[in-house]
ZAMARGU-4260 file (C-alpha; in steps of 0.2 Angstrom, whole numbers, plus 5000, padded with zeros to 4 digits):
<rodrens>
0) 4260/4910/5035 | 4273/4916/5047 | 4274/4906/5061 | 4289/4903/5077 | 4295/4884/5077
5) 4297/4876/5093 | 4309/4861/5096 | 4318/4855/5110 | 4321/4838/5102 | 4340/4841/5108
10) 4334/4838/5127 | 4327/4822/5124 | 4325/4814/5143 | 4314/4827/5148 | 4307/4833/5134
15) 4289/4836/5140 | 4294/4849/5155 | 4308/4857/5144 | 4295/4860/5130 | 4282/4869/5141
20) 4294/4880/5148 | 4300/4884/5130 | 4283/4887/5123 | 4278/4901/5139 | 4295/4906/5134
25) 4291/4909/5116 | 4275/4915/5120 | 4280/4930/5130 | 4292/4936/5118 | 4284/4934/5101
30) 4267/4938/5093 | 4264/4924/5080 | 4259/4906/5081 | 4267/4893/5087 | 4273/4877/5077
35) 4275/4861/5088 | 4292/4851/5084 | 4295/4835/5092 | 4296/4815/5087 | 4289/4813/5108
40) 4272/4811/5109 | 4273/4816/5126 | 4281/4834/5120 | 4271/4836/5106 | 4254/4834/5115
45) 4260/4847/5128 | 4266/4861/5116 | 4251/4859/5108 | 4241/4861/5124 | 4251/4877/5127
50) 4252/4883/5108 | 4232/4882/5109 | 4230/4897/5120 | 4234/4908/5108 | 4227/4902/5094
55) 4226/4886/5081 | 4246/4880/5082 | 4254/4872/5068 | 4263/4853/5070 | 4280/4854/5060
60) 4280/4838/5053 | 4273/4820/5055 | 4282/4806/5044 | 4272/4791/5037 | 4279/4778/5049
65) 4264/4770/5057 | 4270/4773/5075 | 4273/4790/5074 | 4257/4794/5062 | 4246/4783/5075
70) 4253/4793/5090 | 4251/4810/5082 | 4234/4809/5074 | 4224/4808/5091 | 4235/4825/5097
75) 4228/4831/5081 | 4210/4826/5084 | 4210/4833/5102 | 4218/4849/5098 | 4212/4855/5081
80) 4229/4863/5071 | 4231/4875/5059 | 4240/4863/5047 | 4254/4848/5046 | 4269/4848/5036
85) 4271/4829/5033 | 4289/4825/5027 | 4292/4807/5020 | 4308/4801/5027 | 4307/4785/5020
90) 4296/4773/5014 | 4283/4760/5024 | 4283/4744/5018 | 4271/4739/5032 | 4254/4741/5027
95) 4245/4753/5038 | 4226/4765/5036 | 4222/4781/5035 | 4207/4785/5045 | 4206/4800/5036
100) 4213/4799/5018 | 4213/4818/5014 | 4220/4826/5030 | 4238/4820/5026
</rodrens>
């Protein structure tokens, strides 16, 4: 499926604002959905608030750190994506759960 990527992961102390302008940006000059890149939380949540409107967006990718798995998965849960590219950057030696083995 074809889909625009949005990051402004470059922009990091304010991230959040700059990503809600991108995505209206985005929004207003293409027709496809939307696929939400960022390691912040903050940023992620409100890209996929504003991806939402026009459809089921797309996360780019979640890595299996237990931080940023734990802080992406309720984003997930509150607004439903299309799908979530997970790329493993490196290993967790920390034990951590799943609470929902099949979705990643």
């Amino acid at each position: 499926m074809l889909s625009w990527n949005v990051n402004c992961g470059t922009l990091v102390r304010n991230e959040p604002e700059i990503m809600a302008w991108l995505v209206n940006l985005v929004k207003e000059a293409v027709d496809l959905p939307l696929c939400i890149d960022s390691p912040n939380p903050k940023a992620l949540e409100v890209g996929l608030e504003l991806a939402a409107e026009r459809g089921q967006p797309m996360v780019n990718s979640i890595s299996a750190e237990a931080e940023r798995y734990n802080s992406v998965l309720p984003l997930v849960l509150k607004n439903p994506v299309r799908s979530i590219r997970r790329w493993p950057r490196r290993r967790v030696s920390t034990p951590w759960k799943r609470p929902f083995p099949g979705l990643f």
